[in-house]
C-alpha positions in Angstrom: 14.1 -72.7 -18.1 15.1 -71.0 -14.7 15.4 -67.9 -16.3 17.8 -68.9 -19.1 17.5 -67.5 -22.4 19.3 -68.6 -25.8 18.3 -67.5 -29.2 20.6 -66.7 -32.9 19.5 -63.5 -34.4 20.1 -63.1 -38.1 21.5 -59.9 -39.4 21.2 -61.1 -42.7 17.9 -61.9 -44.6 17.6 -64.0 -48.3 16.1 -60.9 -49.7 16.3 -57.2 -48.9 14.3 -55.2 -46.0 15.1 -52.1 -44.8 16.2 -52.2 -41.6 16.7 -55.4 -38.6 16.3 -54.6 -35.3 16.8 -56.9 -32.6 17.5 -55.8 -28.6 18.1 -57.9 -25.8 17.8 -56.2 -21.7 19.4 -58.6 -19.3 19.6 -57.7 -15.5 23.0 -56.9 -14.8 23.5 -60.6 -12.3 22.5 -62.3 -15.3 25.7 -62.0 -17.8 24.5 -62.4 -22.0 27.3 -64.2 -24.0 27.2 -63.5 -27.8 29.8 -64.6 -30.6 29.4 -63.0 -33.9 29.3 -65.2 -37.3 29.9 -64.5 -40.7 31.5 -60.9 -40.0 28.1 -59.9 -38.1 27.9 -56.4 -36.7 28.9 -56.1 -32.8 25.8 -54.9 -30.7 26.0 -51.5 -29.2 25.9 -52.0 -25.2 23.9 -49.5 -22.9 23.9 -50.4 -19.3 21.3 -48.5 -16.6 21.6 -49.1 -12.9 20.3 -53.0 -13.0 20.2 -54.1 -16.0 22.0 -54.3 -19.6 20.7 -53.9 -23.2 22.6 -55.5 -25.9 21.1 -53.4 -29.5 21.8 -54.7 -33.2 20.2 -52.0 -35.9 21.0 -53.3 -39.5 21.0 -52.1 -42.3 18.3 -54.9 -44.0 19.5 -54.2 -47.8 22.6 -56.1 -47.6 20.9 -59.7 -48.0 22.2 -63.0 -49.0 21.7 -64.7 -52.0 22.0 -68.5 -51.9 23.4 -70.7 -54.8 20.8 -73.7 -55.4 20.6 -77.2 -53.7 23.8 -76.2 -51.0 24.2 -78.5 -48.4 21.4 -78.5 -46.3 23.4 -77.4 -43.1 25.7 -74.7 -44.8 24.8 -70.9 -43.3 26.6 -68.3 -45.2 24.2 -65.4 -43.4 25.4 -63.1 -40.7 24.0 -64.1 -37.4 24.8 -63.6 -33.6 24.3 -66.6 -31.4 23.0 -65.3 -28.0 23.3 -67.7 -24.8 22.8 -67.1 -20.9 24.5 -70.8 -20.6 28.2 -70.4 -20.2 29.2 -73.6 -21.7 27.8 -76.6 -22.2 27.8 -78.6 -18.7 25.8 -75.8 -17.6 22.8 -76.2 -20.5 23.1 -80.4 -19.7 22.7 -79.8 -15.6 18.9 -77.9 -16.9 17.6 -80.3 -19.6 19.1 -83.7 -17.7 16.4 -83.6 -14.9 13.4 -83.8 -17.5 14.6 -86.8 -19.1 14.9 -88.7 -15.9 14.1 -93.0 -16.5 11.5 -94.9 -14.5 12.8 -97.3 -11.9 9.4 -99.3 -12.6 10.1 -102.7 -14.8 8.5 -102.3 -18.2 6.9 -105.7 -19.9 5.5 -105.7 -23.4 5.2 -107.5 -26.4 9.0 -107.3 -27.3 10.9 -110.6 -27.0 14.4 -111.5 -24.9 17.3 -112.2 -27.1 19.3 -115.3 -26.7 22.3 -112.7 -26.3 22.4 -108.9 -25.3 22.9 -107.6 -29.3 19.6 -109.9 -30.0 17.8 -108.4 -26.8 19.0 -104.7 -27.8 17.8 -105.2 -31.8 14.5 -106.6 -30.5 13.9 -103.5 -27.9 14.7 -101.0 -30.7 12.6 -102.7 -33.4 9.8 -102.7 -30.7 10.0 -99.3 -29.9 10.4 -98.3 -33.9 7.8 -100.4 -35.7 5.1 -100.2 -32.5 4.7 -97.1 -31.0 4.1 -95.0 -33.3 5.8 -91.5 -33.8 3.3 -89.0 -33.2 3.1 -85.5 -30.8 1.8 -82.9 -29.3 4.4 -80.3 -28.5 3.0 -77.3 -26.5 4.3 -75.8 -23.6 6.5 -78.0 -21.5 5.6 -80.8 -23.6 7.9 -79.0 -26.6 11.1 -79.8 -24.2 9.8 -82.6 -21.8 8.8 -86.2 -22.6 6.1 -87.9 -21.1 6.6 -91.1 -18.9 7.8 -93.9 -20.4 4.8 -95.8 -18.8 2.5 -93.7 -20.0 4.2 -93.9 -24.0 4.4 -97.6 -23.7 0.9 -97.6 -22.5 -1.3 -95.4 -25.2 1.1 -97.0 -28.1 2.9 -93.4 -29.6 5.0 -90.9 -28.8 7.0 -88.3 -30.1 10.9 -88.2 -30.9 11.9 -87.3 -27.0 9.1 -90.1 -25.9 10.6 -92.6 -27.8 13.6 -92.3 -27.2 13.2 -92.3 -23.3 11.5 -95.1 -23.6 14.3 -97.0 -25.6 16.5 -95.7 -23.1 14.2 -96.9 -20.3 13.9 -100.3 -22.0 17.9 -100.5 -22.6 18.9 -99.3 -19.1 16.1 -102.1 -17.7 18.1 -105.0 -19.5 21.4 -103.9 -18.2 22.3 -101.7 -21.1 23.8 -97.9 -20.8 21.9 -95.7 -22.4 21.2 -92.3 -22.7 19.0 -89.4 -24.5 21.1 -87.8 -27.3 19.7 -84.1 -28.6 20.9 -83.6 -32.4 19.8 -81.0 -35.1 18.5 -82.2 -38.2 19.9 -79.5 -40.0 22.2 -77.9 -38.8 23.9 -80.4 -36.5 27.3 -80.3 -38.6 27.8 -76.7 -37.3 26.2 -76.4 -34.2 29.9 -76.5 -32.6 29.8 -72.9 -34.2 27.1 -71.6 -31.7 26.6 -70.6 -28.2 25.1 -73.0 -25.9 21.2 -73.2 -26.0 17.5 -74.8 -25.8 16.7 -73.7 -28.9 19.5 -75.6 -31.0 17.9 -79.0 -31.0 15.1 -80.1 -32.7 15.3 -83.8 -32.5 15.9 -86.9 -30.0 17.8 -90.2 -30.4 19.4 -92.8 -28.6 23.2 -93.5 -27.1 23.5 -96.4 -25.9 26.7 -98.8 -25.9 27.7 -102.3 -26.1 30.5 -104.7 -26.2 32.6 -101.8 -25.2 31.4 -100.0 -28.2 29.4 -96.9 -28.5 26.0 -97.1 -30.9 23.6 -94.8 -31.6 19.9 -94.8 -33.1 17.2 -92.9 -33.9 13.3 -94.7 -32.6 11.5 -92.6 -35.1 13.0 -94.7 -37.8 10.5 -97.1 -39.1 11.0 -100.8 -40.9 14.8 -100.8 -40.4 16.9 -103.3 -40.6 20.7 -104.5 -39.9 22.8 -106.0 -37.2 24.0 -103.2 -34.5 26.9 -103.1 -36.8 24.7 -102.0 -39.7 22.3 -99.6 -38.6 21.8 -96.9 -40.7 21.6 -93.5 -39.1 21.1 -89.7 -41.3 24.1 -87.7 -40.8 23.0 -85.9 -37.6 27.0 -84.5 -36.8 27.0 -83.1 -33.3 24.7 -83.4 -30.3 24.2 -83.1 -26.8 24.5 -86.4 -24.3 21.9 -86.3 -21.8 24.6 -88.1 -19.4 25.9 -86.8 -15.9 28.7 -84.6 -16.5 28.6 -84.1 -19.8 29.8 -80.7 -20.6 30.7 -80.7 -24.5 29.3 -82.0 -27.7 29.6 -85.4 -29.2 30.3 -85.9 -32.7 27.8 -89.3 -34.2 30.6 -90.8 -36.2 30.2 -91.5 -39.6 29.2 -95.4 -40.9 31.9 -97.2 -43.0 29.3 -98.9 -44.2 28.5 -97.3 -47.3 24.7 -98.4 -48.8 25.0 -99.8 -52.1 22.3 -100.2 -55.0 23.3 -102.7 -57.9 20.8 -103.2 -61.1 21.0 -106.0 -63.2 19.5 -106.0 -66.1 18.5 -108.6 -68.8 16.6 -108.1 -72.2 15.9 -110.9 -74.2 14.8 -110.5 -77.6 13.0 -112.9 -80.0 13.8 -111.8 -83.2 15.1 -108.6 -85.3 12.4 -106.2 -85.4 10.4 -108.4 -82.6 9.7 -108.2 -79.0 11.7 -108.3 -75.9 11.6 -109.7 -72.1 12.9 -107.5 -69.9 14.3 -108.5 -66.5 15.3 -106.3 -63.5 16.9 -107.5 -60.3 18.0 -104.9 -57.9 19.9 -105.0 -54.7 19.6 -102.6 -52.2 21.9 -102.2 -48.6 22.1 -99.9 -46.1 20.1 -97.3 -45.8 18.9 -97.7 -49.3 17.2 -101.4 -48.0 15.0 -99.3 -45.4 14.5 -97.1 -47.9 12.7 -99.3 -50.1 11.0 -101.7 -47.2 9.6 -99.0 -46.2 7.8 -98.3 -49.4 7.2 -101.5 -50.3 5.2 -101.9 -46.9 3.5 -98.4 -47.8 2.1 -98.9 -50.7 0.1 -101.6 -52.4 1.1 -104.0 -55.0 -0.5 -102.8 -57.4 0.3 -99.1 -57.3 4.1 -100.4 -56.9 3.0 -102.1 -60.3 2.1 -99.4 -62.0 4.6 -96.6 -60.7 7.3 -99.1 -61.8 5.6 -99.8 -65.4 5.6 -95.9 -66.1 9.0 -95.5 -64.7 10.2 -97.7 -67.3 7.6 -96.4 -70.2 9.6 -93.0 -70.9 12.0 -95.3 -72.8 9.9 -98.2 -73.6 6.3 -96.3 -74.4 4.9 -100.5 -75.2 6.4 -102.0 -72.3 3.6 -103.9 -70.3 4.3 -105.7 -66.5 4.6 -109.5 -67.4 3.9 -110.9 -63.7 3.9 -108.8 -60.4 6.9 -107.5 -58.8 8.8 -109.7 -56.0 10.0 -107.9 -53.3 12.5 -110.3 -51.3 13.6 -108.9 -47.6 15.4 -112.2 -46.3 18.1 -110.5 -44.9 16.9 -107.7 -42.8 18.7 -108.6 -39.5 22.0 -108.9 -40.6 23.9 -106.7 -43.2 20.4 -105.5 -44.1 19.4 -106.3 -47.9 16.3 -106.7 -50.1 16.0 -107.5 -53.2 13.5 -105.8 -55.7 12.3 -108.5 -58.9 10.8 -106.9 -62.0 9.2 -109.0 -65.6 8.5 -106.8 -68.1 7.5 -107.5 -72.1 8.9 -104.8 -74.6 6.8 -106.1 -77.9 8.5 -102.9 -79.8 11.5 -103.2 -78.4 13.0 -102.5 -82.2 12.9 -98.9 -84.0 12.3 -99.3 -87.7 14.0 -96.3 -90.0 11.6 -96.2 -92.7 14.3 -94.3 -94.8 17.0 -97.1 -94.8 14.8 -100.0 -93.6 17.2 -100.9 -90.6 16.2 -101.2 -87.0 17.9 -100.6 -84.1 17.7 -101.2 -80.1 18.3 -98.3 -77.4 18.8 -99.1 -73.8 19.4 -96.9 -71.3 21.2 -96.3 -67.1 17.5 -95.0 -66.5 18.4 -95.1 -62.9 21.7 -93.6 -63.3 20.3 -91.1 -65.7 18.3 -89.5 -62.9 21.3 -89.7 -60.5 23.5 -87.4 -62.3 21.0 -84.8 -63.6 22.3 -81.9 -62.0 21.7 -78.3 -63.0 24.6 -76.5 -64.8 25.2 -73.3 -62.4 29.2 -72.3 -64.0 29.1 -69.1 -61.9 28.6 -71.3 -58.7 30.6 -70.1 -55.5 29.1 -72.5 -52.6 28.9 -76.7 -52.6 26.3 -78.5 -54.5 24.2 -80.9 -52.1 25.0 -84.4 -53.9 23.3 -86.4 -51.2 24.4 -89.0 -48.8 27.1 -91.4 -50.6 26.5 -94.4 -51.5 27.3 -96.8 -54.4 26.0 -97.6 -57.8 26.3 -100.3 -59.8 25.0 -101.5 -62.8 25.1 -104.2 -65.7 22.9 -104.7 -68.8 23.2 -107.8 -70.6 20.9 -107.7 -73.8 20.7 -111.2 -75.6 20.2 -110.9 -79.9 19.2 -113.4 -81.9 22.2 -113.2 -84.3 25.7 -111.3 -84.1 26.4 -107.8 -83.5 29.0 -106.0 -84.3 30.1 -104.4 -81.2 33.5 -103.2 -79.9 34.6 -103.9 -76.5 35.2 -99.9 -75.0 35.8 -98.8 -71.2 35.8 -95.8 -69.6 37.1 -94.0 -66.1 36.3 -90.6 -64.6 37.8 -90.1 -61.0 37.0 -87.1 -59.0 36.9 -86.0 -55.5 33.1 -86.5 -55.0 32.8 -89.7 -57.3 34.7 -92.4 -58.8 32.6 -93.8 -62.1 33.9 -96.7 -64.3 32.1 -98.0 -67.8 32.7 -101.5 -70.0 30.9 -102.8 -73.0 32.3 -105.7 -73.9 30.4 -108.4 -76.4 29.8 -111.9 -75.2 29.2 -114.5 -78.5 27.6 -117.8 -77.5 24.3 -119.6 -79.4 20.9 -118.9 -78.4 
């Protein structure tokens, strides 16, 4: 790293020590920047003929106690990002040269679109779905890939050799495209901290099109979508491995929301009798991948029986009537599947042995789990909620007689949700 040096040193634990000590000695031609989060201490600053020393001696008892499930990138803790870089263009200038392309042509098993958009979906679903992610990071291998020849050879990679080879691939059918550096977990705030090596723990692609910018990550497996649907984590900020580049790039967010919608039908054959249960679920966005992903993971009948006990908590009789169908008919476009389940409920009906009546219970199973949060009423920091997406569901239950039911809806609207609820009572023959 030519000498360069970056680090953030916490001066704040999760639970008490006695004392942290951290010191830094620079030589006096190589200047240390430092900027101070959270209300950390200052260093104290000694100097000797050539070089500096830059001290921080804590008291280790003040600690920081974290609420449960915050978000993922918050940081509450007082820390002190250290950086020989003095902005940005410098840090690009060093890590640029080692993610340099290949002028060689590449040729593989990948097919040419009729159009560029087809070409570029068919290069990224190559790279995703056929090299696989996999790597040894030691020593210079921890910051530089290997040759995209050599990765497209041997079949695997990991995240920085697959995404030079997508970029490779890209730049070789007249696509721009360039290495992006994010931070899995802390890439919403790494704006807050000096420039360094050490920030980045993750590659993806840039690459843009129809006067459009795109990004993706190659480590992704069994996605699907148009360009315009991608689905992509929340990465926030990065670092474009482009000439000149000299401050961050926000990723921006997807419009497209990804959307789940259950449908359920329950049939029953008689009071105090059996039920067919149906389930048809739709997934989109990242929630599709999500599931093709699992679907091509596992086996059918695992997926059989994980489903069946899903379902048994409320249901202890229910048994699988045929295999589930898992349709995926629409994975290059807005990117949806479609899950199919056939269940039989033959004690769908609870008897009271007291009053001799029976009665039927359904339940938002899936919702259920969605919204089972722990009550924390002292909280002081954001609860995690996940990534947003919709929810949708309808159960339709079909009895063999009338039922006296009143039509009822409901609305909650809040800033991190919107929920809306109708029963209403349908009367037609069997």
């Amino acid at each position: 790293n030519q000498g360069n040096f970056s680090t953030v040193f916490y001066q704040q634990y999760t639970s008490p020590v006695d004392r942290i000590y951290n010191r830094v000695i620079s030589p006096k031609k190589t200047p240390i920047y430092y900027k101070l989060l959270n209300n950390a201490p200052a260093p104290t600053i000694s100097e000797s003929a050539t070089h500096s020393a830059y001290v921080w001696d804590t008291d280790g008892t003040d600690y920081f106690q974290y609420d449960i499930n915050v978000p993922y990138w918050a940081n509450y803790q007082k820390r002190a990002s250290i950086s020989t870089f003095k902005d940005w263009e410098t840090l690009t200038e060093l890590i640029q040269p080692l993610y340099t392309t290949s002028s060689e042509k590449l040729t593989g098993s990948w097919e040419k679109g009729s159009n560029e958009e087809e070409t570029i979906l068919d290069l990224i679903r190559f790279v995703q779905d056929d090299v696989r992610y996999l790597g040894f990071e030691s020593g210079i291998g921890a910051y530089k890939p290997h040759k995209p020849s050599k990765v497209l050879q041997q079949r695997y990679g990991d995240c920085k050799d697959k995404s030079l080879l997508l970029v490779n691939l890209l730049q070789n059918a007249g696509v721009t495209s360039y290495p992006f550096l994010v931070n899995t977990e802390s890439g919403e705030l790494l704006g807050d901290l000096l420039p360094g090596l050490n920030l980045f723990n993750h590659c993806i692609v840039y690459f843009e099109h129809g006067n459009k910018s795109y990004f993706v990550d190659p480590t992704m497996t069994n996605q699907g979508g148009d360009l315009d649907n991608l689905a992509l984590p929340q990465y926030g900020e990065g670092l474009l491995l482009k000439p000149n580049s000299n401050a961050l790039t926000r990723i921006p967010k997807n419009p497209i929301v990804p959307r789940v919608k259950v449908e359920e039908t329950i049939t029953t054959d008689s009071i105090g009798g059996g039920a067919l249960f149906l389930v048809k679920t739709t997934y989109t966005g990242s929630k599709a991948d999500y599931m093709r992903d699992y679907f091509k993971s596992n086996t059918q009948e695992s997926i059989n029986n994980e489903f069946v006990n899903y379902y048994s908590s409320i249901y202890p009789s229910i048994q699988s009537a045929q295999p589930i169908v898992f349709s995926d008919d629409d994975r290059s476009n807005h990117n949806e599947v479609v899950i199919e389940e056939y269940y039989n409920i033959p004690d769908f009906w609870i008897k009271d042995e007291d009053t001799g009546l029976f009665t039927c219970e359904t339940h938002p199973l899936v919702l259920q789990n969605l919204i089972n949060y722990t009550n924390s009423p002292q909280r002081t920091m954001p609860y995690y909620l996940g990534e947003p997406y919709e929810f949708e569901q309808e159960t339709s239950i079909a009895l063999p007689d009338y039922w006296n039911i009143l039509d009822s809806e409901f609305s909650s609207e809040k800033e991190s949700y919107s929920y809306h609820q109708d029963i209403l009572l349908n009367m037609y023959h069997l």
